[in-house]
C-alpha positions as CSV (number, residue, x, y, z in Angstrom):
1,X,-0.9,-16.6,47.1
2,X,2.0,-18.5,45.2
3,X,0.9,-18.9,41.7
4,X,2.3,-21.6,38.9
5,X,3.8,-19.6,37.3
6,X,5.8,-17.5,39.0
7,X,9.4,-16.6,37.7
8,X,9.3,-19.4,35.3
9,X,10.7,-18.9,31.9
10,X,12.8,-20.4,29.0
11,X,9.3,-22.7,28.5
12,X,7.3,-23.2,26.0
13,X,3.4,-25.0,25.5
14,X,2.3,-27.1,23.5
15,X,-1.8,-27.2,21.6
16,X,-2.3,-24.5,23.9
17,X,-6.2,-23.4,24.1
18,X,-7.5,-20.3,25.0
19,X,-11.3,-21.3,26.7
20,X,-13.9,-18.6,26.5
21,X,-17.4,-18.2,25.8
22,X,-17.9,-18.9,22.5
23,X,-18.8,-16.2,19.5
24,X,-22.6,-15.5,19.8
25,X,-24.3,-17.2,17.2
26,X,-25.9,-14.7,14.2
27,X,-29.1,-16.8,14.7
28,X,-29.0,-16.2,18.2
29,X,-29.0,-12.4,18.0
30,X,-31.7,-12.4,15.8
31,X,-33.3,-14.5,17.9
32,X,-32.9,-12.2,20.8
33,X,-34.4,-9.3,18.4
34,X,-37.9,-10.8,18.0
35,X,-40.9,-9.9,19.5
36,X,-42.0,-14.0,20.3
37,X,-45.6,-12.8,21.5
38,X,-46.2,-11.6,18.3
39,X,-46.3,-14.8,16.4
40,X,-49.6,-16.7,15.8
41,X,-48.8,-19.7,18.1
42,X,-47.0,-17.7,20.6
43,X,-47.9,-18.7,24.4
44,X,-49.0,-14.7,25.2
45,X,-51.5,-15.6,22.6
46,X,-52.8,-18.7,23.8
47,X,-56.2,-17.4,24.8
48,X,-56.8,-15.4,21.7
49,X,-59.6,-15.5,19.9
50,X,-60.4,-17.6,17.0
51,X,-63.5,-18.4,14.7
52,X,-65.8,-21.4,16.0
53,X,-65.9,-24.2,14.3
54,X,-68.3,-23.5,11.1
55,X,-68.1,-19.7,11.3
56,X,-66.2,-17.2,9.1
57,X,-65.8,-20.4,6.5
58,X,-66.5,-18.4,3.3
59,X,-64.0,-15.4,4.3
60,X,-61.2,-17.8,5.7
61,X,-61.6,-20.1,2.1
62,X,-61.8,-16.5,0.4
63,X,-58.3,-15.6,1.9
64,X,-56.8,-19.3,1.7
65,X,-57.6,-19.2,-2.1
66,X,-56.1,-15.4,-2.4
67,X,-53.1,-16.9,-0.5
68,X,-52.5,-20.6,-2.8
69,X,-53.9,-19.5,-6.3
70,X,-53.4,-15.6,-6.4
71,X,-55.9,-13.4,-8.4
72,X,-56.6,-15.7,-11.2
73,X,-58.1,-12.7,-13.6
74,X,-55.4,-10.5,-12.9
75,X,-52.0,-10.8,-15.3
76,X,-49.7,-9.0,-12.8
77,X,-49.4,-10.6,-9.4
78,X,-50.8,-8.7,-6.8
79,X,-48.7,-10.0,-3.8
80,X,-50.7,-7.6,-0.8
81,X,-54.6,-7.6,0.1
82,X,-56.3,-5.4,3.0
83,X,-58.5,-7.1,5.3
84,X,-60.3,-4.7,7.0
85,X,-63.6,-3.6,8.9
86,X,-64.9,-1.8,11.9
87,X,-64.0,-2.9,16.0
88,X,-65.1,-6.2,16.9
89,X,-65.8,-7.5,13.7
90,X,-63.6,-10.5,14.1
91,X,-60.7,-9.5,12.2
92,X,-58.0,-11.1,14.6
93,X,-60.3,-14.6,15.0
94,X,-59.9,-14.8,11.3
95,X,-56.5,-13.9,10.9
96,X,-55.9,-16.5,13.6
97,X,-57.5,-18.9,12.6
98,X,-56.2,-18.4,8.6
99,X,-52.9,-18.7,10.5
100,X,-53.4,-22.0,11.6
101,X,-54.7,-23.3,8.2
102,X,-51.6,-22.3,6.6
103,X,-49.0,-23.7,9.2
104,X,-51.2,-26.9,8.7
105,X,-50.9,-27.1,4.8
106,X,-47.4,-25.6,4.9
107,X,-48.6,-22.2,3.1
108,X,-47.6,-19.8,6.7
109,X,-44.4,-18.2,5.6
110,X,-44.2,-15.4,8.9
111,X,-47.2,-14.0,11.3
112,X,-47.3,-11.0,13.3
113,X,-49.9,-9.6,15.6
114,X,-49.7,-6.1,16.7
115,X,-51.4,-5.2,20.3
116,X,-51.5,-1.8,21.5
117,X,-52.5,-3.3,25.4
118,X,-49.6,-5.8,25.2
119,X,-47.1,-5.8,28.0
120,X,-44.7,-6.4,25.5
121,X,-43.3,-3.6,23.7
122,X,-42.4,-5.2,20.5
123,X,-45.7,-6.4,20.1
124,X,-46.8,-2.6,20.1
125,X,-43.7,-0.7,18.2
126,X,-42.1,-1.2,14.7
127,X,-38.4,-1.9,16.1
128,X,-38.9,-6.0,16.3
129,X,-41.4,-6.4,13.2
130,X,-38.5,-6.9,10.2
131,X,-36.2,-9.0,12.8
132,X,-39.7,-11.3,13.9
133,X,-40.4,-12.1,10.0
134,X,-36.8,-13.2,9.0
135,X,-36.5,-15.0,12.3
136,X,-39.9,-17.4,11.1
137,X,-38.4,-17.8,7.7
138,X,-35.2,-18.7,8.8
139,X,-37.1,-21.8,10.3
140,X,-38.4,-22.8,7.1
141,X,-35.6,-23.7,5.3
142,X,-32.1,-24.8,7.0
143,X,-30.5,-22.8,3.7
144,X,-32.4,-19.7,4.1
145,X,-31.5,-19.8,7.6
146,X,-27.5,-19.6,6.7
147,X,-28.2,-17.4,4.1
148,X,-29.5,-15.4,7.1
149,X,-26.9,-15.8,9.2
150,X,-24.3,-14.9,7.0
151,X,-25.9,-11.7,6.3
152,X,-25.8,-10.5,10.2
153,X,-22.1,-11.7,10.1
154,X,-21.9,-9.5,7.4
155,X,-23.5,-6.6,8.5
156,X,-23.5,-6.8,12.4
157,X,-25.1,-3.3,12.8
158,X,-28.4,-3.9,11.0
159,X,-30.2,-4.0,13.5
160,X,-29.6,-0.1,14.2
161,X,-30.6,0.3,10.8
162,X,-34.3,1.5,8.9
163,X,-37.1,-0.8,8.6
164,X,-35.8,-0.3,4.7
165,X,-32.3,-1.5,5.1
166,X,-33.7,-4.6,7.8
167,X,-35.8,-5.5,5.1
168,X,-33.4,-6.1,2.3
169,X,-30.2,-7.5,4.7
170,X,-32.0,-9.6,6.9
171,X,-35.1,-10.8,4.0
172,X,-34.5,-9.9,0.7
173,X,-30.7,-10.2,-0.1
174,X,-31.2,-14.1,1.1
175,X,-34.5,-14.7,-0.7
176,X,-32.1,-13.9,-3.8
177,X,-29.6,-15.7,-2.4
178,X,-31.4,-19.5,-2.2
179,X,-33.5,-18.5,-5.4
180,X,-30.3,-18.3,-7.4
181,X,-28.9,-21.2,-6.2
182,X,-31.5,-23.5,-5.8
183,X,-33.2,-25.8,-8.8
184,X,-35.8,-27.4,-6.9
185,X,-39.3,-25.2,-5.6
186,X,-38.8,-22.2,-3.5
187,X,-41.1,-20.9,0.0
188,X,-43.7,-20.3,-0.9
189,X,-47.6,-18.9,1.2
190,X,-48.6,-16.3,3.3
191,X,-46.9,-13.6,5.6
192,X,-50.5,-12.3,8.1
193,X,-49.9,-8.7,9.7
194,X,-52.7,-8.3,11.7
195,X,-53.5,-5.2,14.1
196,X,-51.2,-2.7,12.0
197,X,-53.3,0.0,13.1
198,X,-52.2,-0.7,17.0
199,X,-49.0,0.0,16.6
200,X,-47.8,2.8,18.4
201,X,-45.1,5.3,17.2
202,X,-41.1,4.7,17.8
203,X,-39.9,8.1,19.4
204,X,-36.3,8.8,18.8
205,X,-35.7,12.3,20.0
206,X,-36.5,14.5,22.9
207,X,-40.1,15.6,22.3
208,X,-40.2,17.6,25.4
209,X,-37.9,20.2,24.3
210,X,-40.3,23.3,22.8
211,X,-37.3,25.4,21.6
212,X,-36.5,25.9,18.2
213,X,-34.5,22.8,18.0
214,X,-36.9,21.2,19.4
215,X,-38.5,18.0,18.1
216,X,-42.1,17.0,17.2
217,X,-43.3,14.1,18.3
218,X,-43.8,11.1,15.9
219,X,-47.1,10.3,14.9
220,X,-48.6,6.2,14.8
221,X,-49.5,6.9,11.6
222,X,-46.0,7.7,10.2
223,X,-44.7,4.2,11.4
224,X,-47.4,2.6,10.3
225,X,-47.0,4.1,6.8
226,X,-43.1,2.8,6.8
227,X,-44.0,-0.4,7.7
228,X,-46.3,-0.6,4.7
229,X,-44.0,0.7,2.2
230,X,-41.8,-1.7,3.3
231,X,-44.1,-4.5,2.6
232,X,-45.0,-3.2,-0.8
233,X,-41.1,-3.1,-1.6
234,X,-40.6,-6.5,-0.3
235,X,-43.6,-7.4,-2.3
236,X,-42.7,-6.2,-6.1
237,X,-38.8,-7.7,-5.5
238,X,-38.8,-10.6,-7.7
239,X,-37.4,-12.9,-5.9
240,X,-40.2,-12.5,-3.1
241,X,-42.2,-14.9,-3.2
242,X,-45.1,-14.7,-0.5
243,X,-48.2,-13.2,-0.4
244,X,-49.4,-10.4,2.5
245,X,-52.2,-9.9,4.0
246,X,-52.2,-6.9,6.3
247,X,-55.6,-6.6,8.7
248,X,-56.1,-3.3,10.3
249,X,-59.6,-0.9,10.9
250,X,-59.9,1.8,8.0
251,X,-58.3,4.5,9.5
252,X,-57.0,7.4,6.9
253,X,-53.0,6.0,6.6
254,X,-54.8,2.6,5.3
255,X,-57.1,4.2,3.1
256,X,-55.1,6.3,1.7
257,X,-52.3,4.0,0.9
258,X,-54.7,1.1,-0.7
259,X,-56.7,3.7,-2.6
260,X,-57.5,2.0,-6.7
261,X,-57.2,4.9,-7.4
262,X,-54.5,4.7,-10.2
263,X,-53.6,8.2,-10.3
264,X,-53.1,8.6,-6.9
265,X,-51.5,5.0,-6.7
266,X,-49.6,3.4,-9.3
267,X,-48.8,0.4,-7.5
268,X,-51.9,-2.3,-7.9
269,X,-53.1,-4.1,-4.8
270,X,-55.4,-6.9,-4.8
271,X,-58.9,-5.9,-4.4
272,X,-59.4,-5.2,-0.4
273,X,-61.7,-7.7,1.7
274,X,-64.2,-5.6,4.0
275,X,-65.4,-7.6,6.7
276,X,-68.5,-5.5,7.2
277,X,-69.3,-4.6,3.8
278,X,-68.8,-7.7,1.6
279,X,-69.5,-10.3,4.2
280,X,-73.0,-11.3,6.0
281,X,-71.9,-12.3,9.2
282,X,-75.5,-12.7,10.8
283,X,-75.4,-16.5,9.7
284,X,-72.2,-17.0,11.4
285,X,-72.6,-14.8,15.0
286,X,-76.2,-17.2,14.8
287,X,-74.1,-20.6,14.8
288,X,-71.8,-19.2,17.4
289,X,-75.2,-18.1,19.7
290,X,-76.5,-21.2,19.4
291,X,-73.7,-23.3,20.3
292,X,-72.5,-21.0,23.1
293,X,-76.1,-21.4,24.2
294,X,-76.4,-25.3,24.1
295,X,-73.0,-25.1,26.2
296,X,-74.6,-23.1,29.3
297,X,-77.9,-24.9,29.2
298,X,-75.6,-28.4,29.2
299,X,-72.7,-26.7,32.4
300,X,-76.7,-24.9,34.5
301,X,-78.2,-28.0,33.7
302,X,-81.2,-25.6,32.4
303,X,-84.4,-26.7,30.6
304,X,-84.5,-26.7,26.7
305,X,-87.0,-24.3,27.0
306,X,-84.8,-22.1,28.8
307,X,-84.0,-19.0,26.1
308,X,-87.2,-16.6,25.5
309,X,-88.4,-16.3,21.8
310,X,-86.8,-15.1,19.4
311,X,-83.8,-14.7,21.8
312,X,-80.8,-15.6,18.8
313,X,-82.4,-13.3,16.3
314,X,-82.7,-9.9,18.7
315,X,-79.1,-10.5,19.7
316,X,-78.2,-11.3,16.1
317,X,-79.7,-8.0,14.9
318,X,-78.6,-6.1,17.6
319,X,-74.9,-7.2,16.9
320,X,-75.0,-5.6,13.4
321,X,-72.6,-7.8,12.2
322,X,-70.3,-7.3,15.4
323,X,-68.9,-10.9,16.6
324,X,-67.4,-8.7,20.1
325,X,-71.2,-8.0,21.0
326,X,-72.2,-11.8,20.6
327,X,-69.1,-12.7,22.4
328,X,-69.3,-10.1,25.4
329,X,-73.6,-11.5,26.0
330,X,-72.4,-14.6,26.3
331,X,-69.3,-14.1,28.9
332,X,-71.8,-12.1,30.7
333,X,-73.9,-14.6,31.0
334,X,-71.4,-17.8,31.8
335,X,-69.5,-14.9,34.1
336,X,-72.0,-13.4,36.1
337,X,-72.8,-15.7,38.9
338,X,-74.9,-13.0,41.3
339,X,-77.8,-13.7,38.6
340,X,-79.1,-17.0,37.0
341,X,-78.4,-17.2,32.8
342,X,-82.0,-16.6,32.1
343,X,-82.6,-13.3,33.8
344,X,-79.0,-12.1,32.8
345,X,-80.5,-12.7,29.0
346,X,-83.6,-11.0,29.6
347,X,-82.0,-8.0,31.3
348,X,-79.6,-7.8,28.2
349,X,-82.6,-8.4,25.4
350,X,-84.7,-5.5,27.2
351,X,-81.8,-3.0,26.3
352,X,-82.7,-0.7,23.7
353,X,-80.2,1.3,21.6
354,X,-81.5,4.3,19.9
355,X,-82.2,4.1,16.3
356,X,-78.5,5.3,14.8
357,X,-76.4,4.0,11.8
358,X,-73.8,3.7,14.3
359,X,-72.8,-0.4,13.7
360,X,-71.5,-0.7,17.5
361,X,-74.5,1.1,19.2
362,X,-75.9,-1.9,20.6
363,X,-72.2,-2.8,22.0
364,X,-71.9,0.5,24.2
365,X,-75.7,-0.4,25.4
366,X,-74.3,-3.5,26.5
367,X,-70.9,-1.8,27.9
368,X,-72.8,0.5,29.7
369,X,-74.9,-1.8,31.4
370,X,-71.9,-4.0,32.7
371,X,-70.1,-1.1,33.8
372,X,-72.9,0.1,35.7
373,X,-73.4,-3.4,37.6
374,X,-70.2,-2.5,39.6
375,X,-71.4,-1.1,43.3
376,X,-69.1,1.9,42.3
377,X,-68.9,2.7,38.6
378,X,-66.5,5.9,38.2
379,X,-64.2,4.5,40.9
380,X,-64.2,0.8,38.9
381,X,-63.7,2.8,35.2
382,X,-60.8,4.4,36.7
383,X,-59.3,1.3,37.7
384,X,-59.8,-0.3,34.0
385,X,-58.6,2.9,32.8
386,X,-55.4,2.9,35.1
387,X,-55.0,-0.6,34.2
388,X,-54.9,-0.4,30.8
389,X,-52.3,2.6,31.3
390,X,-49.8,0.6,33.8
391,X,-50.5,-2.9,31.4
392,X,-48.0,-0.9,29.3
393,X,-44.9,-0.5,31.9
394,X,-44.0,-3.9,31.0
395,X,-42.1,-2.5,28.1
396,X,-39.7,-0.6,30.6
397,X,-39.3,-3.5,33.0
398,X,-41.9,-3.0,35.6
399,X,-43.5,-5.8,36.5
400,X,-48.0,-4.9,36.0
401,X,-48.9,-8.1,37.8
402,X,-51.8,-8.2,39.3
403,X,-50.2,-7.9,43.1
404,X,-48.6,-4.6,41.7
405,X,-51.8,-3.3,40.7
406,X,-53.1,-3.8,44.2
407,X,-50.7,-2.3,45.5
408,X,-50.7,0.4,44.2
409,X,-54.5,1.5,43.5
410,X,-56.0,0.1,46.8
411,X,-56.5,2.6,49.4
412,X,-56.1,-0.6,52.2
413,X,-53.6,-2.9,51.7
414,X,-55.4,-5.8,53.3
415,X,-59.0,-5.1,52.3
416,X,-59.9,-6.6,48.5
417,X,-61.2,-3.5,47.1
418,X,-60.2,-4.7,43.6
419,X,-63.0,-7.8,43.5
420,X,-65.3,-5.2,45.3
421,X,-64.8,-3.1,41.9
422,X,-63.7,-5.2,38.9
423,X,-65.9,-8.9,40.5
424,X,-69.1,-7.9,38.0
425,X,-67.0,-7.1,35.2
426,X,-64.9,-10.4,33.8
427,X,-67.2,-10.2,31.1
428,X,-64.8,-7.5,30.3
429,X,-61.6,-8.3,31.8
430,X,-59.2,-11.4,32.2
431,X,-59.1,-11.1,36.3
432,X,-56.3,-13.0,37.9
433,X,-57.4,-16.0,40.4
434,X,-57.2,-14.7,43.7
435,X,-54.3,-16.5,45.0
436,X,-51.1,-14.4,45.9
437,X,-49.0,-16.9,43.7
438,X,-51.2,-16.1,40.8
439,X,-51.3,-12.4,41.6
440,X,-48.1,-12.2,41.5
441,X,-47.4,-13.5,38.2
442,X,-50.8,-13.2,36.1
443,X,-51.9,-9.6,34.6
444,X,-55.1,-8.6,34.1
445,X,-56.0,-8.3,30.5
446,X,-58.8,-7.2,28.5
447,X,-60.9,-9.0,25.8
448,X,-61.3,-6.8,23.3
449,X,-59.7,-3.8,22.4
450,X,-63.3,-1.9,21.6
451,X,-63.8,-1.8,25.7
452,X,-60.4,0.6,26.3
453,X,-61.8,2.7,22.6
454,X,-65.4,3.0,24.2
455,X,-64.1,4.4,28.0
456,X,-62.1,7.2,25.9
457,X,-65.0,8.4,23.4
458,X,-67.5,10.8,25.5
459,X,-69.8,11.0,23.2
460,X,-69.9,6.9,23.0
461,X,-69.9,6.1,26.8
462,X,-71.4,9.9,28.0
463,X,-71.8,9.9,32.0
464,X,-68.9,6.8,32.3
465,X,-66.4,9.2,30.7
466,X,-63.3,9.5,32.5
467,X,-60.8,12.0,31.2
468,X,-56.9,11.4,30.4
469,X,-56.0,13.6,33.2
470,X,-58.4,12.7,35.7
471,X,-56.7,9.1,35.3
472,X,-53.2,10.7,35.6
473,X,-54.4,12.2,38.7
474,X,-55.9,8.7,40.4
475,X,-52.6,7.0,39.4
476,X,-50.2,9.9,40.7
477,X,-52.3,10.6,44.1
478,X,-52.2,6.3,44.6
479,X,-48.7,6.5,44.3
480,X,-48.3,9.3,46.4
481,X,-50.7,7.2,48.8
482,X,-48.7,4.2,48.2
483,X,-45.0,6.1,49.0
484,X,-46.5,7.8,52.2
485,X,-47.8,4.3,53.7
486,X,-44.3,3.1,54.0
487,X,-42.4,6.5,53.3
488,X,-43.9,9.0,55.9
489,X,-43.4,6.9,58.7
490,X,-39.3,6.9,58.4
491,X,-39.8,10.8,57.9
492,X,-41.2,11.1,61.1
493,X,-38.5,9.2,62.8
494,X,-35.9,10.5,61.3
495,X,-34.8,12.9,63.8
496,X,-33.6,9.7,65.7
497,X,-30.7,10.5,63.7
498,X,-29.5,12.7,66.3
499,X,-27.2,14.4,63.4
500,X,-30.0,14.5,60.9
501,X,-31.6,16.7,63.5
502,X,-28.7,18.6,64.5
503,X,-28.1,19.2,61.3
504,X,-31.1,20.8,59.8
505,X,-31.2,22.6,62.9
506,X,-28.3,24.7,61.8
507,X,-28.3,24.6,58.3
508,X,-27.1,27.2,56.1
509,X,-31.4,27.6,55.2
510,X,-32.6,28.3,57.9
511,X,-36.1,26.3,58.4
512,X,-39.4,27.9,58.5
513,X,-42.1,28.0,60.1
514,X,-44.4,26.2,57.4
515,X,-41.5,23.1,57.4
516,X,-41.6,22.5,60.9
517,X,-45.6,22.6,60.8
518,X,-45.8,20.1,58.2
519,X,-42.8,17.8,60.1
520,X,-45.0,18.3,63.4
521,X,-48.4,17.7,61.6
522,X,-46.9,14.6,59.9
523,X,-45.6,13.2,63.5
524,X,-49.6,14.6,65.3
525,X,-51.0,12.2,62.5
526,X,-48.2,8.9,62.9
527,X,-49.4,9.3,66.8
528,X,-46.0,8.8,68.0
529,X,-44.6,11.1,70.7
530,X,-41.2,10.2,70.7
531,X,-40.3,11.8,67.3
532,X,-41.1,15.1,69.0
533,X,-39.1,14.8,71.9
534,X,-36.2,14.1,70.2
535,X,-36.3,16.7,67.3
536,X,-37.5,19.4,70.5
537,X,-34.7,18.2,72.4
538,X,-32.2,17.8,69.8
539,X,-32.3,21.5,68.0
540,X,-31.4,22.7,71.3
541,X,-28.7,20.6,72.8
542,X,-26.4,22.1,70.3
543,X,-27.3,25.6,70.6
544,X,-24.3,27.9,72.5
545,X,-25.0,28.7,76.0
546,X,-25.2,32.4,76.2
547,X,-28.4,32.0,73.6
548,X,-30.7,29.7,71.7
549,X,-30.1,30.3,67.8
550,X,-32.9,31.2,65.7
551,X,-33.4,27.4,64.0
552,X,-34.3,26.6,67.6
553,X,-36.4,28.7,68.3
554,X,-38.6,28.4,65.1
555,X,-38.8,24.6,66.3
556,X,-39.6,24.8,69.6
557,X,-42.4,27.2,69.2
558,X,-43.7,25.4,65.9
559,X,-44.3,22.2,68.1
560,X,-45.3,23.9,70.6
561,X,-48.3,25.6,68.4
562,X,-48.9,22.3,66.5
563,X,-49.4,20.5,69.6
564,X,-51.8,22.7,71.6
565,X,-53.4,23.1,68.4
566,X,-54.1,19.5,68.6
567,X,-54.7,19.1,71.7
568,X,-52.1,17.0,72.9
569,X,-50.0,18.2,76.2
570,X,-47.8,20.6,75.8
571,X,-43.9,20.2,76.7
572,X,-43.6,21.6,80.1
573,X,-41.3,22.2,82.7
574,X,-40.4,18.0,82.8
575,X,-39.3,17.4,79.6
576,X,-36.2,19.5,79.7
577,X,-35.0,17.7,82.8
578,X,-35.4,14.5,81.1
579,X,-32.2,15.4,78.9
580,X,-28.6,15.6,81.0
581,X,-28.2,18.9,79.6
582,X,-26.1,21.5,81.2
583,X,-28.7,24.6,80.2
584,X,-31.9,22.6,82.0
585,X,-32.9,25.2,83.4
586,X,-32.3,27.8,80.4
587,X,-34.0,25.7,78.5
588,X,-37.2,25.4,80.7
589,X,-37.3,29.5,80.4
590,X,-37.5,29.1,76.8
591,X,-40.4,26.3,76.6
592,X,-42.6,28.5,79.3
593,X,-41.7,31.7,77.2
594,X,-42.9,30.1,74.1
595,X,-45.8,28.9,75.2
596,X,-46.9,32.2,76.5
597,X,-46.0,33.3,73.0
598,X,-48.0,30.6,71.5
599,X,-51.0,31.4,73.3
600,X,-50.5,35.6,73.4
601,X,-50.5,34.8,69.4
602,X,-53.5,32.6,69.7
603,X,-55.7,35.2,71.4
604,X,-54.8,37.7,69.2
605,X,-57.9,38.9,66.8
C-alpha cells in the first residue's frame, strides 16, 4: 500500500505533535496501589456491621474524646491507643461506626479494615496498607495531595520499597512539606486500623525449598509487628499530626508491643481500651434484643406476648458480653423459616453451656446447634470449610462466585445440593439468591469471623471438627470429580485420532498391561463401544504383515480381558472384517488366539 510519504524529501513541518497516551498521573498509580475495600465506606463493606442506634455510646464518645482532645492528664502526647477484646465483642461495629462520626465532624484522617476471609488480597496482606493511607490523605487537602504526587515523581520505585521507606516518601516527607509551608491549621483527627491481627503474612521467597539455602516461611505475626512499628514511627514524627487507633484481639505480638511496662517499652502509649474488661456491654446487647425483637414481632405480625419470660436476660447472660451471640439468635430466628420465631427462641433458650470461664461458651452451644440443623452436618462443615479456603483465590484472579463453588463441590451438576446443605445455615453465612445471574456474580460470605475460628478448634466444636487435610482432600477429590466430568470423556475418544492411536501403539514405551486396563475400564464405564473398536482396530492396522508387534498384542488381549470381565461381547471373528484390511484374516487368528488366552488365564487357580 502506497503511503504519504514515500520518497519525499527536502521538506520540512511545521508545530509538529507527537500524540500518545499521556504520562500516567502520580495520583493515578497510587490510586491503582490501594486496597479500596479496605476503607470504611468502601462498597465491599457495605453490609458490615455497625453499632445500633443507642448502643456502644459510652465507648464510641470514649474514643471520639481520645481522638479530638487527646489525654488531657498526660504532658507528652500519646498519639496511638489499643482497642481490643476477645471474638465477637463488637470491635469492627465500633470502629465502624467511630469511622463514620469522624468523616461527619471532619476528624477521619485514613481507615483501614483488615479481613483475613476477604476476596481481596490487599485487604488481607501489608503490601497495600501504606499506599491506602496516603491515598485518603491525599483527598483531604488539594496541597497535600501535590505534595504527594511530587514525591512518586520523585521516587517512582517506592512502591517496591519497605513499609519504612513507604511511610516516610509517600506520608511523612509531605506532612513536613505542607506543615512548613502552610500558616493557616494543619489535618488534623483519626487514622482507625482495625482487624490488624487478620492480616496474613507477605511471603517473599521460596518456602518450599528444605535445603540449606532454603527459606522459612514468614510468620503473621512478623508483618504485623512492622506494620506497628511503622505506625509508632509515623506517630512520634513531629510533624504527624493524627491520632491511631489500632483494634485487634490480644494475641502475644499486641501484647507484647503495648506492654506499660517502661522497662520493656520506652515508648508511652495511651492507656489501652478493653472491650471486655472495662466496658459492661449487657446494657447495650439488651437494647439491641429488644429492638431486634420488636422488629420480628412487627414483620410475623406476632402477639406482644409473644417472647417467654425472662427471654432478654437468659440471652443477655448467656452472651457474656459477646454482641456475635446476640446477633447470630436473632438471624436465626428472622432466617429460619422451617420453624415459627417462638419455637426457634425456645429451642435456643433451652441450650445449656457447661459451667466454664470460657466468655464464648454459650456461642459454640449456639454454633453447634445450627450446624447440626443441616440434614448432613460433616458434609455441610466441609463445604463452609472449603468455602472459606476458595473465598481466598480471589487474590490470584479466580473468580469464588457462587456458580464456581457449585461447580466445583457438587457431585451433580444439575441437582441443588448446596441449599440441600448450607439452606438452614444463613444465620451463618451470606448465601447468594438463587438466580444464575446472581450466582454468578455474588460470593458467599460469612458473618463473623468467630464461625471459621470455632470449625478449626477441636476442643471448641469436638464431634463437628474437620481437619486441614481432610478439607484438602474434599477440595482435591471435587476437582478431580469436576476435571473427569468433562475430561474423561475426550480421553476415551481419543483414539479417534487415528494417529494418537497409532502412535502410542508404537511408542518408544512400550504400554503395559495396567495402562490399557485403565484406558479400557475408563471406556466399559463411558458405555461407549466405538472407542474400543477403533483403538482394537487401530494398533493393528499398522503392525507389519509377517507379525503383530508386541504394543498390539498387549492391546488386543487387555480389551479383550476387560471386556469379558464385564460382560460385554467379546470382539469375534466380525469385527476384523469390518476394517478393509489386507491381514483380515491374520488378524481374526490373533483375536480367537487371545481369547483362548484370556480365558486359559482365567481358569487358571
Amino acid at each position: 500500500m502506497a503511503r504519504n510519504f514515500d520518497r519525499a524529501h527536502d521538506f520540512h513541518i511545521d508545530n509538529f505533535n507527537v500524540l500518545g497516551a499521556p504520562p500516567a498521573n502520580p495520583l493515578e498509580k497510587l490510586e491503582a496501589r490501594i486496597a479500596a475495600g479496605a476503607i470504611h465506606d468502601s462498597a465491599e463493606r457495605c453490609d458490615a456491621p455497625k453499632c445500633q442506634l443507642e448502643t456502644r455510646v459510652a465507648v464510641q464518645d470514649d474514643l471520639y474524646d481520645w481522638i479530638v482532645d487527646g489525654d488531657r492528664a498526660s504532658e507528652d502526647p500519646r498519639k496511638i491507643k489499643w482497642v481490643t477484646g476477645p471474638a465477637g465483642c463488637g470491635k469492627t461495629a465500633i470502629m465502624g461506626s467511630l469511622a463514620d462520626r469522624c468523616a461527619a465532624n471532619g476528624v477521619l484522617g485514613a481507615t483501614f479494615f483488615f479481613a483475613s476471609w476477604s476476596a481481596s488480597i490487599g485487604r488481607r496482606r501489608k503490601t497495600a496498607f501504606v499506599p491506602t493511607i496516603a491515598y485518603q490523605l491525599t483527598q483531604l487537602r488539594e496541597d497535600l495531595g501535590d505534595a504527594v504526587s511530587t514525591a512518586i515523581e520523585k521516587n517512582p520505585a517506592v512502591f517496591g520499597k519497605n513499609l519504612h521507606v513507604q511511610m516516610e516518601v509517600l506520608v511523612l516527607s509531605p506532612l513536613r512539606e505542607i506543615v512548613g509551608r502552610s500558616d493557616g491549621p494543619g489535618p488534623q483527627g483519626a487514622i482507625i486500623v482495625d482487624g490488624l491481627d487478620e492480616c496474613e503474612a507477605e511471603q517473599y521467597h521460596d518456602t518450599t525449598n528444605t535445603g540449606p539455602r532454603g527459606n522459612s516461611e514468614r510468620k503473621r505475626a512478623e508483618d504485623q509487628l512492622e506494620i506497628l512499628k511503622v505506625l509508632q514511627a509515623a506517630s512520634l514524627d513531629p510533624s504527624f499530626p493524627f491520632r491511631i487507633l489500632i483494634a485487634s484481639r490480644p494475641e502475644r505480638v499486641f501484647r507484647e508491643f503495648f506492654d506499660p511496662d517502661p522497662e520493656r517499652n520506652p515508648t508511652p502509649f495511651a492507656h489501652k481500651l478493653d472491650l471486655h474488661a472495662d466496658y459492661n456491654a449487657d446494657a447495650d446487647i439488651t437494647l439491641f434484643l429488644e429492638a431486634q425483637f420488636s422488629l420480628i414481632r412487627r414483620r410475623y405480625n406476632l402477639p406482644s406476648s409473644w417472647l417467654p419470660p425472662g427471654a432478654i436476660e437468659t440471652l443477655v447472660q448467656n452472651a457474656s458480653g459477646q454482641f456475635i451471640y446476640a446477633a447470630t439468635v436473632i438471624r436465626v430466628l428472622d432466617m429460619d423459616h422451617q420453624e415459627p420465631p417462638k419455637a426457634l427462641l425456645e429451642a435456643v433458650l433451652k441450650m445449656e453451656a457447661t459451667t466454664t470461664s470460657n466468655p464464648l461458651k454459650s456461642l459454640d452451644v449456639l454454633y453447634s446447634y445450627i450446624l447440626n440443623s443441616s440434614p448432613h452436618p460433616p458434609l455441610s462443615i466441609l463445604w463452609v470449610r472449603s468455602i472459606a479456603v476458595l473465598n481466598g483465590l480471589g487474590s490470584v484472579g479466580v473468580s469464588p462466585c457462587a456458580s464456581n463453588i457449585h461447580l466445583l463441590l457438587q457431585t451433580d451438576p444439575e441437582s441443588n445440593e448446596a441449599e440441600h446443605l448450607l439452606g438452614n445455615l444463613h444465620s451463618l453465612i451470606r448465601i447468594p439468591p438463587p438466580s444464575p445471574s446472581d450466582q454468578a456474580k455474588a460470593e458467599y460470605d460469612f458473618y463473623h469471623k468467630s464461625l471459621i475460628d470455632f470449625l478449626e478448634d477441636p476442643g471448641r466444636c469436638g464431634m463437628l471438627y474437620v481437619s486441614d487435610n481432610e478439607t484438602g482432600r474434599f477440595i482435591w477429590d471435587a476437582s478431580v470429580r469436576a476435571c473427569a466430568k468433562s475430561f474423561l470423556g475426550f480421553l476415551v475418544r481419543l483414539p479417534a485420532l487415528s494417529w494418537v492411536s497409532c502412535g502410542s501403539a508404537h511408542s518408544e514405551v512400550l504400554p503395559t498391561p495396567a495402562h490399557a486396563n485403565w484406558w479400557v475400564s475408563l471406556a466399559i464405564g463411558d458405555k461407549d463401544y466405538n472407542p474400543i473398536w477403533w483403538i482394537f482396530r487401530d494398533v493393528h492396522n499398522s503392525c507389519p504383515w509377517y507379525r503383530c508387534k508386541p504394543a498390539c498384542r498387549v492391546w488386543s488381549r487387555c480389551i479383550l480381558r476387560r471386556l469379558e470381565s464385564a460382560t460385554w461381547v467379546a470382539p469375534g471373528v466380525l469385527w476384523p472384517r469390518r476394517s478393509p484390511d489386507s491381514q483380515s484374516e491374520r488378524f481374526n487368528g490373533l483375536v480367537r488366539k487371545a481369547i483362548r488366552d484370556a480365558r486359559k488365564r482365567d481358569a487358571e487357580p
